[in-house]
Every structure is written in structure tokens, then in C-alpha cells.
N, CA, C and O of each residue as an XYZ file, in Angstrom:
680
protein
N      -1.755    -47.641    -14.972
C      -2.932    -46.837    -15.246
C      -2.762    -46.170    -16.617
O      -1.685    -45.601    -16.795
N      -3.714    -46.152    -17.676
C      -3.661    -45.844    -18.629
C      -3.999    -44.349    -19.018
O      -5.086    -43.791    -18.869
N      -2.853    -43.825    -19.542
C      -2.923    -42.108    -19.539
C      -3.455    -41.604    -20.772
O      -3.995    -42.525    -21.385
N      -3.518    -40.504    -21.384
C      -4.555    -39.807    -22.335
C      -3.994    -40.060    -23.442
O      -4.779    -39.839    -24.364
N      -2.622    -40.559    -23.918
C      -2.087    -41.202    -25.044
C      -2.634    -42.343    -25.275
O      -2.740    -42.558    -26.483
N      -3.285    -43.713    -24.163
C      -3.922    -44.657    -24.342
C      -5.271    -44.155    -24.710
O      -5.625    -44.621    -25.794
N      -6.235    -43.272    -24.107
C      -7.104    -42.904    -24.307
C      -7.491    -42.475    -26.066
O      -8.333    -42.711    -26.933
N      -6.389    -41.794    -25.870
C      -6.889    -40.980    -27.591
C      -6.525    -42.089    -28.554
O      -7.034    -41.923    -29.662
N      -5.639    -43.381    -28.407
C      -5.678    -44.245    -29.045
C      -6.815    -44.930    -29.107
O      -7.387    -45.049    -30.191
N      -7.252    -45.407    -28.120
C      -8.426    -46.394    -28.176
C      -9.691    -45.615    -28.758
O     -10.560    -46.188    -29.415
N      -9.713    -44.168    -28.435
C     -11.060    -43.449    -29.352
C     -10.632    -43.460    -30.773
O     -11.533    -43.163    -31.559
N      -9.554    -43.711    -31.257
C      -9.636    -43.828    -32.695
C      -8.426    -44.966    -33.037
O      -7.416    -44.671    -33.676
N      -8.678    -46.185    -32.553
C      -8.211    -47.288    -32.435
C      -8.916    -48.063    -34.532
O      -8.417    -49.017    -35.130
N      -9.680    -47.491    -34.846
C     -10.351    -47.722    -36.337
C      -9.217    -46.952    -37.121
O      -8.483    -47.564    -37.897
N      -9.100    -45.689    -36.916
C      -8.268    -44.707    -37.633
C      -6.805    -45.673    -37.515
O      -6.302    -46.222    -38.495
N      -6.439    -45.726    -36.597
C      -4.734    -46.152    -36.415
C      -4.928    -47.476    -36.935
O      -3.967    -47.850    -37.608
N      -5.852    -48.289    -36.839
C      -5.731    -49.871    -37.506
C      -5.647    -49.710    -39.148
O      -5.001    -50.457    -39.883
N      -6.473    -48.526    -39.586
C      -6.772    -48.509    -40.825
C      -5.353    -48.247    -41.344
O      -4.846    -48.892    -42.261
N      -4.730    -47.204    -40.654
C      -3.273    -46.662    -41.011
C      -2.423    -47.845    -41.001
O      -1.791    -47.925    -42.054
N      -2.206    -48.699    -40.264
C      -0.976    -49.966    -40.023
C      -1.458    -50.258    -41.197
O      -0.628    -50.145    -42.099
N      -3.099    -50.785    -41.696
C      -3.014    -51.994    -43.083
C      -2.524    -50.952    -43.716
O      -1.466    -51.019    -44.342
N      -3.251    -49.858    -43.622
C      -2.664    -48.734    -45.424
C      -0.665    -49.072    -45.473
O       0.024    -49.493    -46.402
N      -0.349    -48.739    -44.323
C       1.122    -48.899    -44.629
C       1.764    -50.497    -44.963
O       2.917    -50.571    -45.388
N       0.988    -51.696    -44.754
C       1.236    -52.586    -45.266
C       0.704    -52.567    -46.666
O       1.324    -53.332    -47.405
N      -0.175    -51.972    -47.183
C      -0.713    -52.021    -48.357
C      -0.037    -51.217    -49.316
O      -0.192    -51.345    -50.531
N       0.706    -50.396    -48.776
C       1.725    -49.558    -49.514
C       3.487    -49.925    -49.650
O       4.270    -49.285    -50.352
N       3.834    -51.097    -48.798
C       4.933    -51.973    -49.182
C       4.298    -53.190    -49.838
O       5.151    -54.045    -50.077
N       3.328    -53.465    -50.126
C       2.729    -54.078    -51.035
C       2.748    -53.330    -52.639
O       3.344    -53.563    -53.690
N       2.012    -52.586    -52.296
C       2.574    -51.695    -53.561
C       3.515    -51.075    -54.433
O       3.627    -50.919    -55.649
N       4.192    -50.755    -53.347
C       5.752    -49.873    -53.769
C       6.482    -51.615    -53.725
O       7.567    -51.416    -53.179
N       6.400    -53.006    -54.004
C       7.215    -53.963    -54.377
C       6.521    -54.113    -55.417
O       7.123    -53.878    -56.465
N       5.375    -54.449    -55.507
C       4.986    -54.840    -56.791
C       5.175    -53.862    -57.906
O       5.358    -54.116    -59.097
N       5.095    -52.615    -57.271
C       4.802    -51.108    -58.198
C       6.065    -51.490    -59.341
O       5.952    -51.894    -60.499
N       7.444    -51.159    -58.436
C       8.893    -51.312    -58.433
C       9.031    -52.841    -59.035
O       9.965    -52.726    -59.830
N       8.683    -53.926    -59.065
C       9.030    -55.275    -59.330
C       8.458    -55.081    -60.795
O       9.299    -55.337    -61.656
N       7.382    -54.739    -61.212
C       7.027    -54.279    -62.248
C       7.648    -53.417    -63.524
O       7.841    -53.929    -64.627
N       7.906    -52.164    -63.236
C       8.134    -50.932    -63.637
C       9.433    -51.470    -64.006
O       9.642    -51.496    -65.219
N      10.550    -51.996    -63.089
C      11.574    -51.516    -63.390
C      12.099    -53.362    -64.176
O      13.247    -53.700    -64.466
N      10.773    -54.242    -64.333
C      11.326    -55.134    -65.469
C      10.647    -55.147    -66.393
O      10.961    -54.577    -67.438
N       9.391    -55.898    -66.207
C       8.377    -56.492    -67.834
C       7.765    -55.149    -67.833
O       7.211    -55.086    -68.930
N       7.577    -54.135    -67.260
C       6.594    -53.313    -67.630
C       7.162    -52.341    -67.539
O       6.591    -51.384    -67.017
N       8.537    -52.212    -68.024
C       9.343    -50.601    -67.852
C       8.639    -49.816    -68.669
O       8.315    -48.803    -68.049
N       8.183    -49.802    -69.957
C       7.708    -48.917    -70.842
C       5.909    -48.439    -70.233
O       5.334    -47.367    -70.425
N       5.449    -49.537    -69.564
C       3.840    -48.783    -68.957
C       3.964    -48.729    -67.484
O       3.735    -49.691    -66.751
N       4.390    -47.390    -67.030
C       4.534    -47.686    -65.484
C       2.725    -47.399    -64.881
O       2.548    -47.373    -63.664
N       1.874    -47.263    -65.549
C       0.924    -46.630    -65.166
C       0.116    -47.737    -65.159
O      -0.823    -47.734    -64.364
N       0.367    -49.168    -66.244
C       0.077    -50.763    -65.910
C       0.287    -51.442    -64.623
O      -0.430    -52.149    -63.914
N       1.914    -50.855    -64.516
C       2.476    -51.217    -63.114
C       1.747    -51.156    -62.217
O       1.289    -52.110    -61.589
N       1.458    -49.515    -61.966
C       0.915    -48.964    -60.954
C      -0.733    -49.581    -60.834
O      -1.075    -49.989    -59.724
N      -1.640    -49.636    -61.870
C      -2.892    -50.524    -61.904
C      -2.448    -52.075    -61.164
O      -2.877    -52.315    -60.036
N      -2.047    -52.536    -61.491
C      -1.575    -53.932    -61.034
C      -1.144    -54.415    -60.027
O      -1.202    -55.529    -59.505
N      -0.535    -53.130    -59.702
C       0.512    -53.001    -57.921
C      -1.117    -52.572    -57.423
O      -1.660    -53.548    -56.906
N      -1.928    -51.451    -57.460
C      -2.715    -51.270    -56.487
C      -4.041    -52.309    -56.474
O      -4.826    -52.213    -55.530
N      -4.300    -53.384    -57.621
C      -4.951    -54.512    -57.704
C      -4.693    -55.492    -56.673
O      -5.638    -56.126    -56.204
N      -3.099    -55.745    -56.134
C      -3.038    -56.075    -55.630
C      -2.837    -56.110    -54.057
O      -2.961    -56.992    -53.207
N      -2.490    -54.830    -54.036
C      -2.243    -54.348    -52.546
C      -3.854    -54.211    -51.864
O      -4.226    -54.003    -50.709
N      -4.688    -54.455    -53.302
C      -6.347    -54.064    -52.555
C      -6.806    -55.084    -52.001
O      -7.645    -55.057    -51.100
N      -6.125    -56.437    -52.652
C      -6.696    -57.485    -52.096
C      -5.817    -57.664    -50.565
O      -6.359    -57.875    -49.481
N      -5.061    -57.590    -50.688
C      -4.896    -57.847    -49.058
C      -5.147    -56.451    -48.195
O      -4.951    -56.495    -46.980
N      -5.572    -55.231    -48.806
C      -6.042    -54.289    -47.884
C      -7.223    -54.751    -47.537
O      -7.598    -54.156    -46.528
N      -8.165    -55.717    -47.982
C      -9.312    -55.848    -47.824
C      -9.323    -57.359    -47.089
O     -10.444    -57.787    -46.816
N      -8.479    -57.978    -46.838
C      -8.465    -59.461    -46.071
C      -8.370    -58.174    -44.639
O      -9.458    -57.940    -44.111
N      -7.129    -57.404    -44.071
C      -6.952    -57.201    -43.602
C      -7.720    -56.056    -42.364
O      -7.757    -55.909    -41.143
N      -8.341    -55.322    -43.799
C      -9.401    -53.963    -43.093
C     -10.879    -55.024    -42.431
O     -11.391    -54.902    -41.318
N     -11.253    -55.947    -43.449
C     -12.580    -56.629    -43.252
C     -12.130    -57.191    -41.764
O     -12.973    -56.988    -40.890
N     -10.768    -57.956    -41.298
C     -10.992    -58.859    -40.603
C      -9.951    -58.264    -39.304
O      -9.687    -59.005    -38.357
N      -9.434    -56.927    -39.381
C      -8.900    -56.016    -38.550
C      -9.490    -54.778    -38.214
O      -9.995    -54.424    -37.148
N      -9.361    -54.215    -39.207
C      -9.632    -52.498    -38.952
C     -11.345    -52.372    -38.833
O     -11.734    -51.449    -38.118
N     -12.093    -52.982    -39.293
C     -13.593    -52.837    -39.381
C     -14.243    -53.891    -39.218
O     -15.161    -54.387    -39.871
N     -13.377    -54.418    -37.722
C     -14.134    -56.387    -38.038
C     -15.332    -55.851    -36.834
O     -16.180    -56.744    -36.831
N     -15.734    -54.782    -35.838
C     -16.437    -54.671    -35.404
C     -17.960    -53.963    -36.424
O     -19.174    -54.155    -36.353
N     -17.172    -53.205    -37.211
C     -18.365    -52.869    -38.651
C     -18.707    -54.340    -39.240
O     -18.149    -55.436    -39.180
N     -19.950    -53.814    -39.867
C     -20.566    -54.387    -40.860
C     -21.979    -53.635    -41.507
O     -21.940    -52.528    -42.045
N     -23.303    -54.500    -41.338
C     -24.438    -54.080    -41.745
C     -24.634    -54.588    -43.203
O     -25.646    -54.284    -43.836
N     -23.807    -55.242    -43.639
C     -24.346    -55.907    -45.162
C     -23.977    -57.526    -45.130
O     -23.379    -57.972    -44.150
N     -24.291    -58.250    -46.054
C     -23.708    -59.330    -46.085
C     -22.466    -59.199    -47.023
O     -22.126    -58.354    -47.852
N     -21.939    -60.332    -46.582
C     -20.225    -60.657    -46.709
C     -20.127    -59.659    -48.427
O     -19.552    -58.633    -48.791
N     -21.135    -60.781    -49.145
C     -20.423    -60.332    -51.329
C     -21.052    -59.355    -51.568
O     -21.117    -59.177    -52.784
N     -21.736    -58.361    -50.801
C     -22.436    -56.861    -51.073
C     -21.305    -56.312    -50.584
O     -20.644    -55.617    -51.356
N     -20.788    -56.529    -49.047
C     -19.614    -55.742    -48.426
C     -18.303    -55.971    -49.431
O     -17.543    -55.028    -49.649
N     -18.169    -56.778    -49.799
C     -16.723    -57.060    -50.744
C     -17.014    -56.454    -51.831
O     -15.990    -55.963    -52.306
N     -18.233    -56.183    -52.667
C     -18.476    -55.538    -53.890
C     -18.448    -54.359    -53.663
O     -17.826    -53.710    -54.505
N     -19.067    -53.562    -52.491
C     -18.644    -52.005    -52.453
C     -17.333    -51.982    -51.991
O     -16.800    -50.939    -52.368
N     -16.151    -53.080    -50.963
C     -15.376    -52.841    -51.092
C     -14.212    -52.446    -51.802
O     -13.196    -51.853    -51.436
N     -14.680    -53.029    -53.199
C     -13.641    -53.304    -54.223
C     -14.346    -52.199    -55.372
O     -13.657    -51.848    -56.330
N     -15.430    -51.799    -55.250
C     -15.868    -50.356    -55.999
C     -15.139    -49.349    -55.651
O     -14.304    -48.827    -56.390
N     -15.418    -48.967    -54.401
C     -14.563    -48.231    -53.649
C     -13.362    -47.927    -54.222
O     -13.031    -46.999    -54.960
N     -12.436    -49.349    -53.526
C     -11.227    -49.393    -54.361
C     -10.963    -49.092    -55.833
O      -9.897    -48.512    -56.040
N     -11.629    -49.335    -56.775
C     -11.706    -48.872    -57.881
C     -11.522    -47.554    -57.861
O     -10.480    -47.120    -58.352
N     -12.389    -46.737    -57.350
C     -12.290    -45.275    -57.873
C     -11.175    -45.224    -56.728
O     -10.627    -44.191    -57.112
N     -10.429    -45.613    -55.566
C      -9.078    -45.042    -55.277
C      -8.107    -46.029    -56.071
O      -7.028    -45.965    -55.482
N      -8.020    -46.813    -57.026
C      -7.215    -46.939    -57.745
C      -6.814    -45.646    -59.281
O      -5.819    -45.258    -59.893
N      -8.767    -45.339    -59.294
C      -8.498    -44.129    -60.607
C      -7.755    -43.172    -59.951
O      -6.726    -42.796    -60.513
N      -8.179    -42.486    -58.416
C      -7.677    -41.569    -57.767
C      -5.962    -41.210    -57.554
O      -5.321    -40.165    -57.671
N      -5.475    -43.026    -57.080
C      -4.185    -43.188    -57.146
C      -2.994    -42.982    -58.013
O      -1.843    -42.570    -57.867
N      -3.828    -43.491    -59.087
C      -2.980    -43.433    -60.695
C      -3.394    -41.721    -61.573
O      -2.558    -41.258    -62.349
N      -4.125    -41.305    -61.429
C      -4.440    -40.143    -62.299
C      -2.907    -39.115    -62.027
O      -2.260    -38.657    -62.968
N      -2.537    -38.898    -60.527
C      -1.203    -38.227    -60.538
C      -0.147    -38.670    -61.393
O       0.510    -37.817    -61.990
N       0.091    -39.803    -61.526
C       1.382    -40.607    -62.258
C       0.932    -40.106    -63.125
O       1.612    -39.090    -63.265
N      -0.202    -40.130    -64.258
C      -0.911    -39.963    -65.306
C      -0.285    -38.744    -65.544
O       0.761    -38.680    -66.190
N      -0.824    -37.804    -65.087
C      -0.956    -36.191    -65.350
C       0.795    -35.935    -64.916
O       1.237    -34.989    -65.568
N       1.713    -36.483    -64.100
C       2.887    -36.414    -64.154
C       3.362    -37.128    -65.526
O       3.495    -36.298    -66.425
N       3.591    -38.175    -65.833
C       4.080    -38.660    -67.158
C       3.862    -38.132    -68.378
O       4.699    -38.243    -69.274
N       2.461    -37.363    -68.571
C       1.385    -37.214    -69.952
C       1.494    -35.909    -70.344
O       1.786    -35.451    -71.448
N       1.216    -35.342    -69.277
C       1.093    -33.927    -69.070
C       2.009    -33.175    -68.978
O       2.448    -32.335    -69.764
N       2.358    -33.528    -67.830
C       4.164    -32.499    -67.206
C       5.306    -33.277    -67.874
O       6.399    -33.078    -67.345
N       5.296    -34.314    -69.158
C       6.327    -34.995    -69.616
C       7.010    -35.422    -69.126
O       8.026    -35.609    -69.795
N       7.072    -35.958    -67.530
C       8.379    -35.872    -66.914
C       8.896    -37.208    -66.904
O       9.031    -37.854    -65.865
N       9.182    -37.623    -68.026
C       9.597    -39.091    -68.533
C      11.004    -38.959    -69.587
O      10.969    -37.985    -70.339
N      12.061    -39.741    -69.676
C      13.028    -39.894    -70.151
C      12.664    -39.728    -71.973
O      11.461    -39.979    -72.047
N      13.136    -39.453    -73.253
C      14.025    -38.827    -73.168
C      13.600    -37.322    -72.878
O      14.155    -36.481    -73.585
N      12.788    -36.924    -72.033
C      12.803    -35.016    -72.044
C      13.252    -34.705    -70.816
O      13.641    -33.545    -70.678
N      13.333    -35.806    -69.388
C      14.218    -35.127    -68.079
C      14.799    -36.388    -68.137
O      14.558    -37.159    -69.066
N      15.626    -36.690    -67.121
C      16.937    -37.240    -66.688
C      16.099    -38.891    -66.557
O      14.976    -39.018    -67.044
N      16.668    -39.857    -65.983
C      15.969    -40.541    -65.521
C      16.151    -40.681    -63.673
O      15.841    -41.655    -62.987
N      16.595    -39.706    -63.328
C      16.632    -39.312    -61.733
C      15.025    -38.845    -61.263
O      14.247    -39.257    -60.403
N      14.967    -37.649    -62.416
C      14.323    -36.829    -62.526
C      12.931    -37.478    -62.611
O      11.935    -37.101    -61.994
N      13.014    -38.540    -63.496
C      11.756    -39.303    -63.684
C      11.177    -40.074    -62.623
O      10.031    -40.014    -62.178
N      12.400    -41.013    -62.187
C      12.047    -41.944    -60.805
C      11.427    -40.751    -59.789
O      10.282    -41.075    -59.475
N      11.778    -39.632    -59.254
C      10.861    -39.377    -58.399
C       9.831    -38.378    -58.531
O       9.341    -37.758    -57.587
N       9.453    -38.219    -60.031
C       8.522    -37.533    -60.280
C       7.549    -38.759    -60.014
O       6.524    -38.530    -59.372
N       7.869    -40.368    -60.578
C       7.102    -41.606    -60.986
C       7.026    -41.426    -59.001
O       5.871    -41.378    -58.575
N       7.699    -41.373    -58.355
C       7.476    -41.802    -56.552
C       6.400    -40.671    -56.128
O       5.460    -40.966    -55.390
N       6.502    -39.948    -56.406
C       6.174    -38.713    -55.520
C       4.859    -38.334    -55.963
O       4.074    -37.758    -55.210
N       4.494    -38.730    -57.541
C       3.107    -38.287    -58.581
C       2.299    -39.910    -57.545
O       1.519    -39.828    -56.597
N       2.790    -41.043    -58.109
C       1.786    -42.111    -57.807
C       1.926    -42.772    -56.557
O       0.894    -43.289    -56.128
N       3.274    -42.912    -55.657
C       3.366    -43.106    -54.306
C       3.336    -42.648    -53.143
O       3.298    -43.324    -52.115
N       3.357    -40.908    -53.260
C       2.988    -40.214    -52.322
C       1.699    -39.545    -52.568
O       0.723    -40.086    -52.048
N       1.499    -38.468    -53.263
C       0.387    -38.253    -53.933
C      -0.995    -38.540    -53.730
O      -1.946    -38.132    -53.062
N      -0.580    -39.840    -55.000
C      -1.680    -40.538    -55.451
C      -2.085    -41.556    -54.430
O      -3.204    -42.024    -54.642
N      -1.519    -41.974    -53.477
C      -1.740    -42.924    -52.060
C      -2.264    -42.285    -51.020
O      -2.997    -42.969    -50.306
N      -2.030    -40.674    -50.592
C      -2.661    -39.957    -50.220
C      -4.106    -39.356    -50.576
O      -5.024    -38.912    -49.886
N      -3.986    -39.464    -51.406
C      -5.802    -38.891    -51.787
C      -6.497    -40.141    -52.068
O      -7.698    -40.262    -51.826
N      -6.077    -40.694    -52.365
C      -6.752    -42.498    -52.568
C      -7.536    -42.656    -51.059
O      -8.722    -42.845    -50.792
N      -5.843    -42.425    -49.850
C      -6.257    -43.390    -48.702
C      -7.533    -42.437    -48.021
O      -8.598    -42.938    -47.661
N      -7.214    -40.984    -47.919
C      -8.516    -39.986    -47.199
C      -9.869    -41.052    -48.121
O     -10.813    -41.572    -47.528
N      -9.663    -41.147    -49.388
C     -11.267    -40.846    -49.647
C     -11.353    -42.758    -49.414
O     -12.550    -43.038    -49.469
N     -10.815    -43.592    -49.269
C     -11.159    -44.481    -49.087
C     -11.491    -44.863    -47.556
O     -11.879    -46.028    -47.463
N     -11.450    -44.365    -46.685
C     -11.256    -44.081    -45.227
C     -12.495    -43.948    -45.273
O     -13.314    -44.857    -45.134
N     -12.796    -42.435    -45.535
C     -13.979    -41.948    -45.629
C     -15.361    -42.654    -45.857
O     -16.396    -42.648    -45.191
N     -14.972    -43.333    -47.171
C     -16.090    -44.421    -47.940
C     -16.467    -45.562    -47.606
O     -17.541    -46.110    -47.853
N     -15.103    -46.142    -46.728
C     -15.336    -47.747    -46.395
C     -16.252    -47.216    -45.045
O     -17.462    -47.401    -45.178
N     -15.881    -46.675    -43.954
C     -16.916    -46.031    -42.847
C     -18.396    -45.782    -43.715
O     -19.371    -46.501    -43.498
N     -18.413    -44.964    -44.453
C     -19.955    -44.582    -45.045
C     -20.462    -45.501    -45.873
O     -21.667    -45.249    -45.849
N     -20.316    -46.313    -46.514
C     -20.952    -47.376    -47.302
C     -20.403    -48.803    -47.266
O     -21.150    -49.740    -47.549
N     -19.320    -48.972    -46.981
C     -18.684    -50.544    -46.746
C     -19.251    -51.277    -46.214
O     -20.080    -52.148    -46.477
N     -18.329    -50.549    -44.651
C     -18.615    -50.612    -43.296
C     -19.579    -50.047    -42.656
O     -19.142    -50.248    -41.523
N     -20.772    -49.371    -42.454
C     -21.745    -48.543    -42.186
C     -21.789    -48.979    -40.852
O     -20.955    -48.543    -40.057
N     -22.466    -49.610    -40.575
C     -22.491    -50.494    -39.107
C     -21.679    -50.411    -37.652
O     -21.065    -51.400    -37.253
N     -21.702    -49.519    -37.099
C     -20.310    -49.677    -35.852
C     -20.414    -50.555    -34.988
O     -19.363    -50.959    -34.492
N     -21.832    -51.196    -34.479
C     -22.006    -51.806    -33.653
C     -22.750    -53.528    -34.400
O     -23.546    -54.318    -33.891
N     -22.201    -53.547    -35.452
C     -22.584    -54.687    -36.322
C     -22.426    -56.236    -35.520
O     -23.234    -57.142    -35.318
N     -20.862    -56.038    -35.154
C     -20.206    -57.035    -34.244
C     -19.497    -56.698    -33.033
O     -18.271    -56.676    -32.923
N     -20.420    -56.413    -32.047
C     -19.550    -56.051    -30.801
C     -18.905    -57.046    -30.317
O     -17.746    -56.686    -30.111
N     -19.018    -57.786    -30.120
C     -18.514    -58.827    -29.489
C     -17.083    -59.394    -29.462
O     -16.330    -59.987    -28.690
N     -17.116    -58.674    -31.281
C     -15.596    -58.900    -31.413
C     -14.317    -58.149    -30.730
O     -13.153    -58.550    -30.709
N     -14.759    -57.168    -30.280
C     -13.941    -55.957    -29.416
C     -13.540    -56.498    -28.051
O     -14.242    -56.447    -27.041
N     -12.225    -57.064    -28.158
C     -12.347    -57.034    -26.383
C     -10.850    -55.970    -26.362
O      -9.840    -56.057    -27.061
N     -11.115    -55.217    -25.533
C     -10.372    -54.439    -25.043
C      -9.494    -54.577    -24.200
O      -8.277    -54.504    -24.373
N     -10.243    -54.846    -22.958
C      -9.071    -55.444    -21.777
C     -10.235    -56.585    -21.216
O     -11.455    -56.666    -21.351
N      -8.950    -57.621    -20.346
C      -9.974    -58.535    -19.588
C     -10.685    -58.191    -18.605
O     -10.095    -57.513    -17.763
N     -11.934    -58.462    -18.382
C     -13.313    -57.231    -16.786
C     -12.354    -58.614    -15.774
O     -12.234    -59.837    -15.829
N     -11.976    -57.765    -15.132
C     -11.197    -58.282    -13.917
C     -12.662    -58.860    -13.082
O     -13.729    -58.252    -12.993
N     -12.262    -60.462    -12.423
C     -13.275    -60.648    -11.411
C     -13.532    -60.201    -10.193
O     -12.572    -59.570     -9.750
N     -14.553    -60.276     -9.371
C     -14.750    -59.776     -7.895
C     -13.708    -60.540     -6.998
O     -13.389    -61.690     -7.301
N     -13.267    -60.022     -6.086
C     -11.930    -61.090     -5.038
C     -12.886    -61.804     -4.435
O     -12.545    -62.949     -4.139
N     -14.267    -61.401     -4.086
C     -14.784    -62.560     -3.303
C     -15.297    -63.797     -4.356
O     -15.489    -64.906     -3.858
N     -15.496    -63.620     -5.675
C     -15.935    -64.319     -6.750
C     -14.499    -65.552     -7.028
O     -14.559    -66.775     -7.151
N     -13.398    -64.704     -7.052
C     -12.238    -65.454     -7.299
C     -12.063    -67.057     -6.565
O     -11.876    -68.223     -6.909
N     -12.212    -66.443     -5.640
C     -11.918    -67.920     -4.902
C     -12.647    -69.225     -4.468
O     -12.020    -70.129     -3.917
């Protein structure tokens, strides 16, 4: 029998799906971010970081379209992918502006602090941060203009199997 921990999951079963892709979309990121930064693009980590979240968008968006919001819709497919990836746009400006204003601003780049000092100003400005205010307002946006639709595709929802009647069974 399913207790109020199943319950409060399944009422926000959108929220927690959205969270699993975000955290795949963010070891997407933090490899590419890092695969980047720390070879061909050591001198622009803020390229990096554009490039890492270019790409982590495309599979946030295979994944949200055809997981987290496959019961949403209300547009067709290349309207839904174009506000998807608008969207994404302004949480890519959202994402990167911390790194920005950490590197530019607060200097906190080698030679004026350590390079300890730098790596987790560079983690903490554009990977915690900047992934945090990205993911709220993209949450927010893909529900209000993406995805609009809750009941677009019901069908796709199955929850549990409707058990048959015992006299039907046999």
C-alpha cells in the first residue's frame, strides 16, 4: 500500500523528473565545462561555460520533451523546440553572468588569487550559482510557455496497471 512519501511523489512526479534530467544535464556540463576549460579553452572559461551549457541543453531537451513534460504540450513540435531553446538561451545568459561578474568583476582569476582560489570561485560562480538560478527560472518557463498544456497527452501517463475484475479474469 502506497504511503504519503508515494503520494507526494506522484503529485509532483513533473518537479522530481525535471530534477533527475537537470542533474544529468549538469554532469553534462560540469564534463564538458571541465573538458574544455582545463584544455583548448583554458584562457576563455566563460566560452567553456557557453558551450558546456549548449550542450547539456540539447540533451536537457531530448530528455524534458520526451520525460519530464511528455504528458505537456499545446504547440507543435518546432514552435515547442523554439521556445524551448529561447528559454534556454536566457538560462544560459542567467547561468554564465555569475562566472562573468566572478572573473571580471571580483577578479578572482590567476595572476591576482591563487589558482585554488580561482577553481572554486570558477565552480561555485557558474556551477552552483549560475545552475541554480538558470534551473528555478527555466522550470518555471518551460511549464508557462513551452509546455503550457498538462493534459496535452494523457495517455502517455500510466501510472499503475487498473487491475481486472476476478470475475472478468477468467
Amino acid at each position: 500500500m502506497p504511503g504519503p512519501l508515494h503520494a507526494l511523489a506522484l503529485k509532483h512526479r513533473e518537479l522530481l523528473k525535471f530534477a533527475v534530467v537537470g542533474g544529468t544535464a549538469f554532469l553534462v556540463d560540469n564534463t564538458v565545462f571541465y573538458g574544455l576549460k582545463l584544455t583548448i579553452l583554458e584562457p576563455k572559461p566563460v566560452t567553456a561555460k557557453v558551450i558546456a551549457v549548449l550542450v547539456a541543453t540539447i540533451v536537457s531537451y531530448v530528455l524534458n520533451r520526451e520525460w519530464s513534460f511528455r504528458t505537456r504540450g499545446g504547440r507543435e513540435r518546432h514552435h515547442e523546440a523554439a521556445l524551448f531553446f529561447l528559454v534556454s538561451g536566457v538560462g544560459l545568459v542567467l547561468s554564465s553572468v555569475p562566472l562573468w561578474i566572478s572573473r571580471y568583476v571580483f577578479l578572482l582569476e590567476t595572476p591576482d588569487v591563487s589558482l585554488v582560489t580561482q577553481e572554486i570561485a570558477d565552480f561555485m560562480s557558474a556551477q552552483v550559482i549560475g545552475t541554480l538560478i538558470a534551473m528555478v527560472f527555466r522550470f518555471w518557463a518551460f511549464r508557462k510557455w513551452v509546455f503550457p498544456d498538462e493534459e496535452a497527452h494523457p495517455g502517455r501517463v500510466r501510472l499503475a496497471p487498473v487491475p481486472k475484475p476476478k470475475d472478468e479474469a477468467a
